[in-house]
ZAROZA-968715 format. One line per 3 residues: number of its first residue (from 0); for each residue x, y, z of C-alpha. Coordinates in pm, whole numbers. Example, Ala and Ser with C-alpha at 12.3 -4.5 7.8 and 13.67 -1.06 7.14 Angstrom:
0) 1230:-450:780; 1367:-106:714;
//
This chain:
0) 0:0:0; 287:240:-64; 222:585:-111;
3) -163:539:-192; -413:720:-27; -698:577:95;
6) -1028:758:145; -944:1142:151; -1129:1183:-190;
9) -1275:1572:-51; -933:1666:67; -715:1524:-267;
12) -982:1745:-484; -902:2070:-270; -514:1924:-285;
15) -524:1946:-644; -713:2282:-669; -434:2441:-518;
18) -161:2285:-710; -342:2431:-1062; -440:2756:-922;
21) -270:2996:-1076; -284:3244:-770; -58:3164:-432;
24) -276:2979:-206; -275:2941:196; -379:2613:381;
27) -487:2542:698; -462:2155:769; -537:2008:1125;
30) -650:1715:1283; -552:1502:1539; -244:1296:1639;
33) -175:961:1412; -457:1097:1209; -236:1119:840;
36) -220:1478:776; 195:1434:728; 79:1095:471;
39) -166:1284:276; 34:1589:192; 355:1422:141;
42) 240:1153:-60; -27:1394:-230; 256:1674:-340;
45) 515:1425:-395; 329:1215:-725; 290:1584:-869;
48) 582:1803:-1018; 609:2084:-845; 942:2183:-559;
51) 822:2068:-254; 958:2213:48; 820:2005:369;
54) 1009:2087:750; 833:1947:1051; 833:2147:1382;
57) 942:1948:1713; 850:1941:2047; 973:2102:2304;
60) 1267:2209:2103; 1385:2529:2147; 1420:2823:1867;
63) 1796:2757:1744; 1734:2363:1696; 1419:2462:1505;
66) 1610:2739:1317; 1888:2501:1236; 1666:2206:1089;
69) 1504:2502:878; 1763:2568:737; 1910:2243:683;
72) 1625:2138:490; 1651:2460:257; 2018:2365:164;
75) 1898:2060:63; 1578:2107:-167; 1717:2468:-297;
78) 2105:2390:-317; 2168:2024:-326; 2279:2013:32;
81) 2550:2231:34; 2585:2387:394; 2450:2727:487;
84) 2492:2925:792; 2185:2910:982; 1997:3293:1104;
87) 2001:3390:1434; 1610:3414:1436; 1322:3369:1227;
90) 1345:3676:1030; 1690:3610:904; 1581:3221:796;
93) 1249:3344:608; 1507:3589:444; 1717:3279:345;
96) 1398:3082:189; 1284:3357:10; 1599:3421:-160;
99) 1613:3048:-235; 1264:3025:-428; 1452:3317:-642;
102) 1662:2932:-774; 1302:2807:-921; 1215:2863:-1229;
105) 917:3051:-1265; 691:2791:-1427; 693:2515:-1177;
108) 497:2506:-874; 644:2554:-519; 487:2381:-231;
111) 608:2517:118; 449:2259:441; 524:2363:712;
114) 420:2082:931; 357:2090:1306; 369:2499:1301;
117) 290:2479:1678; 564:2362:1784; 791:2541:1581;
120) 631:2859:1712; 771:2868:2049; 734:3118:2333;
123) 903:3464:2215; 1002:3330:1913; 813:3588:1686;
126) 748:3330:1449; 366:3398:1364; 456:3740:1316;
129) 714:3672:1068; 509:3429:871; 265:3711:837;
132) 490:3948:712; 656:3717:444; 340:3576:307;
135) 190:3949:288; 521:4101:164; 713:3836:-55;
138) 497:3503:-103; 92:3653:-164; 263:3786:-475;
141) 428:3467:-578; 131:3232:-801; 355:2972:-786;
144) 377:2963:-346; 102:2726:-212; 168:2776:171;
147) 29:2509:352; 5:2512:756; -46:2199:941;
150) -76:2107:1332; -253:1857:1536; -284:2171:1774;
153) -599:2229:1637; -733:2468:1842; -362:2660:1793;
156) -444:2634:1398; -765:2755:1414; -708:3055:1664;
159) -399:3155:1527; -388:3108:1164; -772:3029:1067;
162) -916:3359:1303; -602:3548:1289; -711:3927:1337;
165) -348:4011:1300; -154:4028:983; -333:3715:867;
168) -723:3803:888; -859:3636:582; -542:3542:417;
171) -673:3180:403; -773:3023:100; -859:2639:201;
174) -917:2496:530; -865:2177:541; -984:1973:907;
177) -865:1590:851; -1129:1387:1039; -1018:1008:1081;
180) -1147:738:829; -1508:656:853; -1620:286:879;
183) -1600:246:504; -1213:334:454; -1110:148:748;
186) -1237:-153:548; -1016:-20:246; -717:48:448;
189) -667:-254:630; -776:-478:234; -490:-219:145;
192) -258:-374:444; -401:-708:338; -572:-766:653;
195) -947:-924:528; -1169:-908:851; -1582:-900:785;
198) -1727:-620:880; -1822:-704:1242; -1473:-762:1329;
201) -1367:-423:1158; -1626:-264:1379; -1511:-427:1715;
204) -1151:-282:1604; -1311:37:1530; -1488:56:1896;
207) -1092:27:2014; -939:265:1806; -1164:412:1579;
210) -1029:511:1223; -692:696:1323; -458:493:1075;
213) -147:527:1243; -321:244:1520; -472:89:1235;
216) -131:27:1095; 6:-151:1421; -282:-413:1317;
219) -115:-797:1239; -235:-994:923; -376:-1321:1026;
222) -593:-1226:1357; -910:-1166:1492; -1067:-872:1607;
225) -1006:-991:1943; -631:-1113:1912; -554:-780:1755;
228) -760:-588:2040; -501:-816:2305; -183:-771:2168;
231) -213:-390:2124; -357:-316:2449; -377:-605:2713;
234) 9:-701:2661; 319:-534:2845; 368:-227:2734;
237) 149:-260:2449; 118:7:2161; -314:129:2294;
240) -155:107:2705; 105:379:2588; -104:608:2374;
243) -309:782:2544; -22:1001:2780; 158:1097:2443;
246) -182:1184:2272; -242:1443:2464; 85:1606:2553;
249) 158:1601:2231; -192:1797:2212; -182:2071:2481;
252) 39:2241:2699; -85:2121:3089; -226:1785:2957;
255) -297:1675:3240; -599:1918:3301; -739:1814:2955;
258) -715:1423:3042; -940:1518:3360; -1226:1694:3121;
261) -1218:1388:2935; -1311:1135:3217; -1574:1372:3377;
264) -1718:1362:3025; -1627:982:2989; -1779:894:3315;
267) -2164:1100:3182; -2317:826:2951; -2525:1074:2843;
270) -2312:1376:2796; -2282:1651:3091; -2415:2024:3093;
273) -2131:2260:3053; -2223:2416:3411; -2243:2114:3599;
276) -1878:2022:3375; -1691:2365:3466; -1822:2298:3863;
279) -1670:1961:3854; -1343:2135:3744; -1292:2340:3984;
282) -1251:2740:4089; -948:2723:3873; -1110:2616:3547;
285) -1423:2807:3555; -1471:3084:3335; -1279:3148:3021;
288) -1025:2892:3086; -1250:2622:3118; -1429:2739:2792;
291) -1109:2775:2577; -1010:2424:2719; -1372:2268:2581;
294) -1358:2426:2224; -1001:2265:2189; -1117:1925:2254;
297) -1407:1996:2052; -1177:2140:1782; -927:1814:1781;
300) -1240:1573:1756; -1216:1407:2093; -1569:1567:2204;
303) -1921:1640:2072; -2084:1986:2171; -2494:1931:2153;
306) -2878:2107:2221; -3070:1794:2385; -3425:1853:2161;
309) -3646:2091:2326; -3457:2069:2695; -3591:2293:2933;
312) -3242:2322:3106; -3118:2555:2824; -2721:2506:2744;
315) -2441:2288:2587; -2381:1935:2683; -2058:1758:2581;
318) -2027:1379:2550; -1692:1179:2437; -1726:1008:2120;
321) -1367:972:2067; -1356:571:2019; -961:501:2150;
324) -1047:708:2439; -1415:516:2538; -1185:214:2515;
327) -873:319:2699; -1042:440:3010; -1297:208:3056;
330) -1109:-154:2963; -707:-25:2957; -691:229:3236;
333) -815:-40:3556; -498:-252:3460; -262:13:3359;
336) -6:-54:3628; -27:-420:3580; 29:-410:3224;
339) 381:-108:3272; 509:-486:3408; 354:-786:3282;
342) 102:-914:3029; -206:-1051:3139; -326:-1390:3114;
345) -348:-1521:2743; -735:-1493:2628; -812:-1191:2908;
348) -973:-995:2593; -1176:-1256:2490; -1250:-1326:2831;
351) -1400:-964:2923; -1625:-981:2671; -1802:-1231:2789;
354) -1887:-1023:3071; -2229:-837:3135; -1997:-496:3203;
357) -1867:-565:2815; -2211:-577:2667; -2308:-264:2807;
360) -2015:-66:2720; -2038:-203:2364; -2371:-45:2361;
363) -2183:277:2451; -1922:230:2223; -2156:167:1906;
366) -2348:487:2015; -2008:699:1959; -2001:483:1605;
369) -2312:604:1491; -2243:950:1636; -1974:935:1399;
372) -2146:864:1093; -2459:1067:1082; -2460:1115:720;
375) -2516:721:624; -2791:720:894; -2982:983:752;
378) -2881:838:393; -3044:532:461; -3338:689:633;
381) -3341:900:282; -3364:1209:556; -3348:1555:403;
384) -3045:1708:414; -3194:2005:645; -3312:1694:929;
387) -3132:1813:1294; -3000:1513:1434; -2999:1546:1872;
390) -3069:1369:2163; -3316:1389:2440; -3340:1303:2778;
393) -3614:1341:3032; -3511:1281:3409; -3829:1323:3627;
396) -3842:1495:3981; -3787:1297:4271; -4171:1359:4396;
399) -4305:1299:4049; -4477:938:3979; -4383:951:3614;
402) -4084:749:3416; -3739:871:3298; -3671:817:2924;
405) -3413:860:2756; -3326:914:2322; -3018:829:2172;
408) -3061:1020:1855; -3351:1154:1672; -3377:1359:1382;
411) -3594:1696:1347; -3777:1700:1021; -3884:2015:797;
414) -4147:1785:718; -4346:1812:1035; -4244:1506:1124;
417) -3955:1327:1368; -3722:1012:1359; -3663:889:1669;
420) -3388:628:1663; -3317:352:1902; -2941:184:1868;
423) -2858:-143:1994; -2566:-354:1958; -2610:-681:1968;
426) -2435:-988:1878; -2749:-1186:1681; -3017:-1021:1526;
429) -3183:-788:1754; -3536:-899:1897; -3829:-702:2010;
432) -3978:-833:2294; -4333:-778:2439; -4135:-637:2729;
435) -3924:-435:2539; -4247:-312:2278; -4424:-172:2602;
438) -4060:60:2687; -4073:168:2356; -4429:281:2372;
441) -4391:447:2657; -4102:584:2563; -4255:771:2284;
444) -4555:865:2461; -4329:1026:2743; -4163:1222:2447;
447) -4469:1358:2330; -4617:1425:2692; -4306:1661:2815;
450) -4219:1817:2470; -4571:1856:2370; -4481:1791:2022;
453) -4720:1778:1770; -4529:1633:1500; -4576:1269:1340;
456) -4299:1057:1494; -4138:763:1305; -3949:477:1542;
459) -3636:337:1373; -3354:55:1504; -3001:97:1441;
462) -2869:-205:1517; -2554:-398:1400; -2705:-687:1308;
465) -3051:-609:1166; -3357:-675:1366; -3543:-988:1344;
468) -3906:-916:1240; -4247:-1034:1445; -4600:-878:1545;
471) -4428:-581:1804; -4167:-445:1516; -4394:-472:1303;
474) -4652:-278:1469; -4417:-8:1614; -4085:57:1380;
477) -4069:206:1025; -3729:152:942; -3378:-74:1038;
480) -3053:55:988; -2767:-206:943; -2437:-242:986;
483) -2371:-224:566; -2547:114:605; -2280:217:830;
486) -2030:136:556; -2209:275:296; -2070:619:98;
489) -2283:913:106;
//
């Protein structure tokens, strides 16, 4: 699978755009750790002429090792390695690269990725002011410069190059946010690593580590789901036990703060108002802090921000959908400091999900799934594109007689109408019981009771494998959602 590119069809097509444009262009890319951004532009740019100049920033390194690399990497794409002296500071170094584009002739292409920018921008290095005086000075004259900007910082990227109000307020021309692969090109990438697995053991992988392909390439040809899921993260020192510290230093500065928002949001099935969230935090968090800390999980992909339909509490919640993480802290976590010095038993995996606790957080886990891939839901539902997809919850008062109930996902129709969906996961086909019929119908009548809706309301199973049909699904749902709908494009 060398050099190809699976999936990434949107972001090739704005790829290419920028490489014929015959103006300079300016690129935001972000995303989040492992998720390819370095794979796709290298291996994009680097099948199609054009000088490509790539330097990555690194962490934690200060100014004159990040200057020297710079410039290391100019000698050897503008001047066939010979050595140059290296600037003193940023200035002097942008000097140095724009005098070497001067060596280009002026019909081919220059491509300038600058990759990790975050880290390259270090405390009182004046690097983001320099970058906006070159590109509005030298390079936004240049059509041949296609500047592209890349960081799995991405609430950095976005505050500081996206919604700069400095020198760089609207200087971008593409934004590009790399999202991992959906259900669909996780089955392509690991058929392009060899690795054949049916689609129920692709999504048991994906409830582990969801579509980030850097995990997905620590996978082994020749095992199960549930080998793979032991050897990367019930083993000594495995590859999912070590992860998650480095994902999120890597991330943000004070990690350690943004790995305790996570498992208050973890620990809220349901998702948690941003009050009661910021409370839970602490005196140091609340306020603006606590905010700016939110919208950069949000902004990396690790949390959902959401309206629950028609809540009387008005507000954001916030739920974690980020798959690795659901995994990590629920299964890995418990035996973290067993596993820093010994494996566990051979067969613990397959072991655990036998259990009742392993059923329920699949549940869970398949929730964050479908979360994930709204688009094929409301493709197979044949949903307009304007439906509102949310969730709903209704918790009664302690001195009230009447029944919680609570709404995974529905979708709000311009057609006077509402989807209400019910997920399940489910190792056979699911089955409606008479049990389970008289939940459902009070379920809905609960929904209409404290929204006072007047809308038509259709009742629709997502469940992974299909729903077996008998008098109660017949009389009460409109529509099944499968497992090949989750793999479906849209």
């Amino acid at each position: 699978m060398a050099n190809e590119i699976i999936g990434r069809e949107y972001e090739c097509e704005i790829l290419a755009s920028v490489l014929t444009s015959k103006k300079p262009e300016f690129i935001a890319l972000y995303g989040r750790r492992r998720v390819g951004k370095t794979y796709l532009v290298k291996n994009f740019f680097m099948q199609r002429k054009s000088v490509f100049f790539s330097i990555t920033g690194e962490k934690d390194a200060p100014m004159k090792n990040q200057i020297n690399h710079f410039t290391q990497q100019i000698s050897a794409i503008f001047y066939n390695g010979v050595k140059l002296a290296s600037g003193r500071n940023w200035d002097e170094t942008f000097e140095l690269l724009t005098k070497s584009l001067d060596t280009v002739s002026k019909k081919e292409k220059i491509v300038m990725f600058f990759d990790e920018f975050p880290w390259m921008a270090t405390q009182n290095s004046g690097l983001l002011k320099t970058l906006e005086y070159y590109w509005n000075q030298h390079w936004s004259s240049d059509n041949r410069i296609k500047l592209i900007i890349c960081g799995s910082a991405a609430s950095w990227i976005i505050d500081n190059i996206v919604n700069n109000t400095g020198g760089l307020h609207n200087r971008i021309t593409k934004n590009i946010y790399l999202e991992p692969l959906n259900l669909l090109e996780t089955e392509r990438f690991l058929n392009g690593n060899s690795i054949q697995l049916k689609r129920k053991q692709i999504i048991d992988l994906y409830m582990s580590m969801g579509g980030v392909p850097y995990y997905l390439n620590q996978i082994e040809k020749g095992l199960s789901a549930t080998q793979i899921i032991e050897s990367l993260a019930f083993q000594r020192k495995g590859f999912l036990l070590l992860e998650f510290d480095k994902l999120f230093s890597s991330l943000f500065k004070n990690s350690q703060v943004y790995e305790q928002i996570v498992r208050i949001i973890a620990s809220h099935r349901y998702g948690i108002g941003k009050r009661q969230l910021l409370e839970k935090l602490g005196k140091k968090e609340l306020g603006k802090g606590g905010l700016e800390k939110l919208k950069a999980l949000k902004e990396s992909g690790f949390i959902i921000e959401f309206k629950p339909h028609m809540h009387k509490e008005k507000g954001l919640y916030y739920k974690l959908i980020d798959n690795y993480c659901l995994f990590y802290l629920h299964w890995v976590e418990p035996v973290r400091d067993t596993l820093l010095n010994r494996s566990l038993t051979k067969g613990y995996w397959d072991k655990m999900k036998q259990m009742p606790a392993w059923h329920s957080w699949s549940g869970l886990a398949f929730e964050a799934i479908c979360y994930d891939h709204l688009p094929q839901i409301s493709k197979a539902l044949a949903l307009s594109p304007t439906a509102i997809p949310s969730t709903w919850r209704y918790v009664p008062r302690k001195i009230s007689d009447g029944k919680g109930a609570q709404i995974d996902l529905l979708f709000d129709r311009d057609d006077d109408s509402i989807t209400i969906c019910e997920i399940k996961y489910t190792e056979k086909s699911f089955v409606i019981t008479k049990e389970y019929a008289e939940k459902l119908q009070q379920k809905l009548e609960t929904f209409r009771r404290v929204t006072r809706t007047k809308k038509q309301l259709f009742l629709v199973i997502i469940s992974a494998n299909g729903m077996k049909k008998n008098k109660y699904s017949e009389k009460l749902i409109n529509s099944v959602v499968t497992l090949d709908d989750l793999f479906k494009t849209v």
